[in-house]
Each structure stands twice: as C-alpha cells, then as structure tokens.
N, C-alpha and C positions, 0 to 999 in steps of 0.2 A: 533408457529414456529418462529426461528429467522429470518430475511433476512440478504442478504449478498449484502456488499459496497465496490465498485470498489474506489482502491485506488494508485493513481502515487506515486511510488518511488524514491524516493529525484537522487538516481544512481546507477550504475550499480554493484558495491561495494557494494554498501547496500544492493540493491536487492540479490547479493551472500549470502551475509551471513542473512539475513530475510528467503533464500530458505531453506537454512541449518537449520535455528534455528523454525521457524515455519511451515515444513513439516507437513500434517497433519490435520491442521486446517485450509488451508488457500490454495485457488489457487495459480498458480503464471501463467503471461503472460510476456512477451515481444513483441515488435513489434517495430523492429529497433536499435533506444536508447534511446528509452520511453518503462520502467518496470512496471509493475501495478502487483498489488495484491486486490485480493476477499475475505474480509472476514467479520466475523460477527463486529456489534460494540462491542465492550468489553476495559476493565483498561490496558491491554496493547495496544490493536489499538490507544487507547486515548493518551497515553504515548508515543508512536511513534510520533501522530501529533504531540504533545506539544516539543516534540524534533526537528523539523522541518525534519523529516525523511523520512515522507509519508504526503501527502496530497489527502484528498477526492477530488471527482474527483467536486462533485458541490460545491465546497469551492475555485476552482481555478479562477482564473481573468484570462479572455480574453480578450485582448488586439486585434484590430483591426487596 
C-alpha cells in the first residue's frame, strides 16, 4: 500500500487549478490562505515540487 503526503500549495491559484486538474487522486484542504494537498509520491508530485508549486509539509523551514 502507498501512503499519502501532506503537501502546502505554493497559492491559491494554484491550488484552483491543482483541484481542477488532479480531482481524483489527490485530497484537497484549505484552512484560511494556507492550501494543502494529500497525495501519494509519484513523477508528477515530484514535478510540482521541482517547480516550486508545492512543498512537502517536512521539507519546510520554520523560522522562529
């Protein structure tokens, strides 16, 4: 079985059209104007990060 990775959406724009084009395979959340998506790793998740599109959720810097 795959598991699935929580991943922040670069905006809210994106996030529209991510809902549109990956219905299906992928949750989607909002909470405020922070967007995330669930989904498995695969060549196109990968593709998103390397576009700076989406970012995994444990790949982010917190700043304190």
């Amino acid at each position: 079985m795959v598991g699935l990775t929580v991943y922040k959406v670069k905006d809210k724009e994106t996030y529209n059209h991510l809902h549109t084009v990956l219905t299906g395979w992928c949750f989607f959340r909002n909470e405020g104007e922070n967007f995330y998506i669930k989904a498995p790793e695969n060549k196109t998740i990968k593709n998103l990060i390397e576009m700076g599109l989406i970012t995994g959720l444990n790949q982010m810097k917190i700043e304190l």
